[in-house]
C-alpha positions as a printed NumPy array, in Angstrom:
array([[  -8.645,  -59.546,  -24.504],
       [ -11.675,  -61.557,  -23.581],
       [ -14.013,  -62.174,  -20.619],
       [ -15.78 ,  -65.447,  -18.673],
       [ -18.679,  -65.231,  -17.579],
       [ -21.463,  -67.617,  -15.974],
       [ -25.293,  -67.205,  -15.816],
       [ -27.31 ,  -68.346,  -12.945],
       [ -30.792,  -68.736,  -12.47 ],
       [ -32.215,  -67.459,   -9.66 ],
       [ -35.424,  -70.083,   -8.886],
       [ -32.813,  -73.022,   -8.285],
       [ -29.536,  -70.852,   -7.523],
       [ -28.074,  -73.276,  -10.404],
       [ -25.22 ,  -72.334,  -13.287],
       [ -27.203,  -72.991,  -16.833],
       [ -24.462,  -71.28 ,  -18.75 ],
       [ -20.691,  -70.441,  -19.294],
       [ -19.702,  -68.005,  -21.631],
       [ -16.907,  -65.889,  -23.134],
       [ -16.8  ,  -62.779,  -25.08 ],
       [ -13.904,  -60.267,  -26.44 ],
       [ -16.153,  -57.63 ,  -24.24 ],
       [ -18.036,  -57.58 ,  -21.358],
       [ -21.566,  -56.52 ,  -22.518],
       [ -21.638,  -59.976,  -24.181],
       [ -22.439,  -61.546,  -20.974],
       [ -25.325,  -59.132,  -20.975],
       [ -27.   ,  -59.978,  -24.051],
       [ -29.754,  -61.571,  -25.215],
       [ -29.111,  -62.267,  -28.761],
       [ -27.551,  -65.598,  -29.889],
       [ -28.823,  -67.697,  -27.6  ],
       [ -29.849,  -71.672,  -28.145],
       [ -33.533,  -72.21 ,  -27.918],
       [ -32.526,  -74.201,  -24.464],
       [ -30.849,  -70.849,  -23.031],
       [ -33.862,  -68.681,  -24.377],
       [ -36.291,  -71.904,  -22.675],
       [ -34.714,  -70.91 ,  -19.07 ],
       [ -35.157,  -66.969,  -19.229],
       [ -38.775,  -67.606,  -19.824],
       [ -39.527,  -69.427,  -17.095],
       [ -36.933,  -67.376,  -14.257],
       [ -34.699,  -64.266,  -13.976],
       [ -31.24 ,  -65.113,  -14.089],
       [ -28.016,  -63.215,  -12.634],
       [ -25.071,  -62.378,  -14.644],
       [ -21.282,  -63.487,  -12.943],
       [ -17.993,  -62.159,  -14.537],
       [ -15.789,  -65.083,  -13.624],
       [ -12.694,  -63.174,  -15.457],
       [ -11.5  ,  -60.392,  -17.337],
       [  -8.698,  -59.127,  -19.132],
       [  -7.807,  -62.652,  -20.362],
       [  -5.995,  -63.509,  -23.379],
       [  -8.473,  -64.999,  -25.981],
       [  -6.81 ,  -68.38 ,  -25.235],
       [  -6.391,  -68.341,  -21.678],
       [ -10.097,  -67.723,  -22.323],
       [ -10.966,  -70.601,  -23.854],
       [  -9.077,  -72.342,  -21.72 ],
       [ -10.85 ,  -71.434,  -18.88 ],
       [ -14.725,  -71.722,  -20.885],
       [ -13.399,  -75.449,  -21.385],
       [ -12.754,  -76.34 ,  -18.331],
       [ -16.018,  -75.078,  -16.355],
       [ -18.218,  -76.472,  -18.748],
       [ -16.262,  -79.742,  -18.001],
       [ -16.824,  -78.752,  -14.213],
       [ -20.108,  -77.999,  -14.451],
       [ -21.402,  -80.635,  -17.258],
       [ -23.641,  -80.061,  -20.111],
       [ -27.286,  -80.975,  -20.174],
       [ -27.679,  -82.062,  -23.985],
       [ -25.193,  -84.943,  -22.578],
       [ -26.594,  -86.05 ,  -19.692],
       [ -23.664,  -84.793,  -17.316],
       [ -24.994,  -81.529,  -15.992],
       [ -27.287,  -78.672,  -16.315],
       [ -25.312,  -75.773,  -18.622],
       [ -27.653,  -75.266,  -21.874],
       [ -24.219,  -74.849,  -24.079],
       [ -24.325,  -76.741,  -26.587],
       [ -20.326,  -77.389,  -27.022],
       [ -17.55 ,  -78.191,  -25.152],
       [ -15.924,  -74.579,  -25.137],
       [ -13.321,  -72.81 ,  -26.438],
       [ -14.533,  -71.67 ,  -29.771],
       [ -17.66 ,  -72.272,  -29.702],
       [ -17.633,  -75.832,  -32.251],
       [ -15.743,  -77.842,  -30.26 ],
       [ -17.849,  -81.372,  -29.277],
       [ -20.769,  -79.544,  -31.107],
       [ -22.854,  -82.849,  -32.397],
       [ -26.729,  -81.515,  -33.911],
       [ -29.066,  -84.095,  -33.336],
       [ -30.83 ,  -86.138,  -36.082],
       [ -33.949,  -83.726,  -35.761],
       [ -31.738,  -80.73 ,  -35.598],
       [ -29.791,  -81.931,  -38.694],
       [ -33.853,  -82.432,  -40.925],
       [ -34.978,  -79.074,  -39.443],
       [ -31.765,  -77.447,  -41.13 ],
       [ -32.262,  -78.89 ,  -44.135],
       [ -36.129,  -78.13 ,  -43.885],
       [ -34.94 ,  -75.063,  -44.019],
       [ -32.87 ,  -74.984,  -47.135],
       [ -35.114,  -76.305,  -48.82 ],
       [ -37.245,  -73.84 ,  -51.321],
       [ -34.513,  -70.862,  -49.775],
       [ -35.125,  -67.638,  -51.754],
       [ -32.022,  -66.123,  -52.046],
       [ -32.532,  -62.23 ,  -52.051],
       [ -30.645,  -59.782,  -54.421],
       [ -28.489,  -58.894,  -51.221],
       [ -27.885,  -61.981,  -50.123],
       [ -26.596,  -63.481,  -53.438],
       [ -24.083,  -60.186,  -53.018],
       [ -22.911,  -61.108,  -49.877],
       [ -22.027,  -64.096,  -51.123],
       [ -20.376,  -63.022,  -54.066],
       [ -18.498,  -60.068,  -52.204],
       [ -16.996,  -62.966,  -49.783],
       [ -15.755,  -65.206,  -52.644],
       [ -14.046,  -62.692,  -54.24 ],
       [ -10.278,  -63.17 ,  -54.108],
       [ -10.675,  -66.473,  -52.08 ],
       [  -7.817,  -68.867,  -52.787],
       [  -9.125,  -72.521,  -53.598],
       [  -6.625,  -75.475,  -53.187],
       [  -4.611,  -77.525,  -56.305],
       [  -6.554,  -80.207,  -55.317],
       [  -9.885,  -78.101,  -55.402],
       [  -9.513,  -76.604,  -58.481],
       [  -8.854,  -80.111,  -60.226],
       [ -12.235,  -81.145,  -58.274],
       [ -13.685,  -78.258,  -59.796],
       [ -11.873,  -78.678,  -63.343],
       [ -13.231,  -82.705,  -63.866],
       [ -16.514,  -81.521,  -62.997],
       [ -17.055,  -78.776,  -65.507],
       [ -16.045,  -81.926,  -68.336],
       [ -18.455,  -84.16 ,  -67.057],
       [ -21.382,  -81.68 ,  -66.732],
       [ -20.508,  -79.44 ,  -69.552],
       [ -22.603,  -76.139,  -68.84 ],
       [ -21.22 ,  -73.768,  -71.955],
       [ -23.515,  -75.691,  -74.473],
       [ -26.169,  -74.301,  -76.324],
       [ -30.339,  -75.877,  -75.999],
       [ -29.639,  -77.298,  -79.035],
       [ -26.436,  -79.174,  -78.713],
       [ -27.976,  -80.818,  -75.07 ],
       [ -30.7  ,  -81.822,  -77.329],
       [ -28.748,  -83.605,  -79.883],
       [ -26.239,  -85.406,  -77.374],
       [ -29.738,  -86.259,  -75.213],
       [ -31.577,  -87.399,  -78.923],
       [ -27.987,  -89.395,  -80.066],
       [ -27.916,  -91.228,  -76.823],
       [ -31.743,  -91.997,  -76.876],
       [ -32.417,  -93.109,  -80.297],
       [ -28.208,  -95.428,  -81.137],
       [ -29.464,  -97.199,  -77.713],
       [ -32.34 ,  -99.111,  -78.878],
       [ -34.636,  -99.878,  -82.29 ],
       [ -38.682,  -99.294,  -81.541],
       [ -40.932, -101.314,  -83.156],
       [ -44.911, -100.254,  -83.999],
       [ -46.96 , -103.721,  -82.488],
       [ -49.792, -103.031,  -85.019],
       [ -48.088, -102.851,  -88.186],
       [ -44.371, -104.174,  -87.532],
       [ -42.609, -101.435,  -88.512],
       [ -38.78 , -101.086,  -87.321],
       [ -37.019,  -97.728,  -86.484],
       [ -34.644,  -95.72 ,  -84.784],
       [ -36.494,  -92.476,  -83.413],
       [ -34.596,  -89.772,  -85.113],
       [ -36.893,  -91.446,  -88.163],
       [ -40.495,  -91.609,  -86.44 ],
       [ -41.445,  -88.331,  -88.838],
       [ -41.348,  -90.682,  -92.07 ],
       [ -43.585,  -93.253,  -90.355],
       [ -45.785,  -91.644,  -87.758],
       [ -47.097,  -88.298,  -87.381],
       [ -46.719,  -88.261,  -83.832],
       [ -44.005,  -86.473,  -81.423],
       [ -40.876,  -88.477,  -80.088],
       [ -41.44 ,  -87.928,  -77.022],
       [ -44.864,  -89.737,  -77.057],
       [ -43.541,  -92.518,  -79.098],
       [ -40.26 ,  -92.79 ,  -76.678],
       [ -42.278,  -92.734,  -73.651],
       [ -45.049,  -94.713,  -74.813],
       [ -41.928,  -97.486,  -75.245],
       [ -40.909,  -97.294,  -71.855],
       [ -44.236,  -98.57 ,  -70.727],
       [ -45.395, -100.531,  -73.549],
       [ -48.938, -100.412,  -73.612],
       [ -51.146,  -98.754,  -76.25 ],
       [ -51.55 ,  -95.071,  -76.598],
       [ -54.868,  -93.699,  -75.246],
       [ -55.472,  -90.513,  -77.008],
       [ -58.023,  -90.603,  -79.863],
       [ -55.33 ,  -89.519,  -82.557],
       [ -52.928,  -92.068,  -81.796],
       [ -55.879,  -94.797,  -80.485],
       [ -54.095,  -98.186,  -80.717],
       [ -50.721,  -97.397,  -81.484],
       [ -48.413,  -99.492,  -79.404],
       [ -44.539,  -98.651,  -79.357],
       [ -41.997, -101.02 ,  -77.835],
       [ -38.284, -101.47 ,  -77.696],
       [ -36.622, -104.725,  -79.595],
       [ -33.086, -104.452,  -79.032],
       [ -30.949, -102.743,  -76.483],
       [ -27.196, -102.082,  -77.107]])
């Protein structure tokens, strides 16, 4: 069973919101509420209506629909009701704006998940049911991003793609070499003589002073 109800404030005498619940002390309550609805009770007192009781969650719904249509919602220019849907379930017509939309994902950003929350989480996927066409999603995804390897198998897939793509050449001396073979010409790390080819211009540090590393060929 399920109730409608309708708050009105009491400066104007005007209907900001429409509202249903599965009991009645929903109309009553504070918690919940859109920033707009929260706005309104700061400013004025409001009175409480019970439109209906004892209604079938659908006839419900029904009903929430069609007085927000009656009434028209303020976030769309075609009334004053605060709700920010069209009824009925509460998603309904529900569009966030573009600065609602970066706020959420302000949000998300940096989230530290909590030992209890992760639980939660875990708790409420156990025994879900995915889809045929999810777990084959899922399935191609786990071959493409392989996350069962060890550090030292990424490394050699990472170093075998690196060093077959290109030959590096020293500008000073004109040696040739693939980087897995650096060791038997330079004492100096990979990485320094990779990255130092990527923006070929000479080393600055005093141990390397002069050393310029570029890339001759690319496959």
């Amino acid at each position: 069973m399920a109730v409608v109800y309708r708050h009105k404030r009491l400066d104007t005498n005007e209907v900001f919101y429409i509202g249903i619940g599965k009991l009645e002390k929903r109309a009553y309550s504070r918690h919940n509420r859109n920033k707009w609805w929260k706005n309104i009770i700061n400013k004025t007192e409001y009175e409480v209506e019970i439109l209906t009781i004892d209604l079938s969650w659908k006839d419900a719904c029904e009903l929430e629909i069609l007085l927000i249509k009656e009434h028209g919602r303020q976030d769309l220019g075609l009334g004053n009701l605060v709700n920010l849907t069209d009824g009925g379930d509460g998603t309904i017509g529900f569009k966030p704006s573009i600065e609602s939309k970066k706020l959420m994902s302000e949000k998300a950003i940096g989230r530290i998940w909590t030992e209890e929350s992760k639980n939660k989480v875990s708790i409420g996927n156990k025994g879900r049911k995915r889809s045929e066409y999810a777990k084959k999603l899922m399935s191609e995804k786990r071959k493409n991003n392989p996350t069962n390897i060890t550090k030292e198998t990424r490394e050699k897939i990472f170093n075998s793609r690196r060093e077959s793509a290109f030959i590096i050449r020293e500008i000073t001396t004109g040696i040739e070499f693939k980087l897995f073979e650096s060791e038997l010409y330079f004492d100096i790390p990979k990485t320094t003589i990779y990255n130092n080819s990527l923006i070929e211009k000479p080393l600055r540090s005093k141990k390397y002073k002069g050393l310029n590393f570029i890339r001759i060929n690319v496959n």
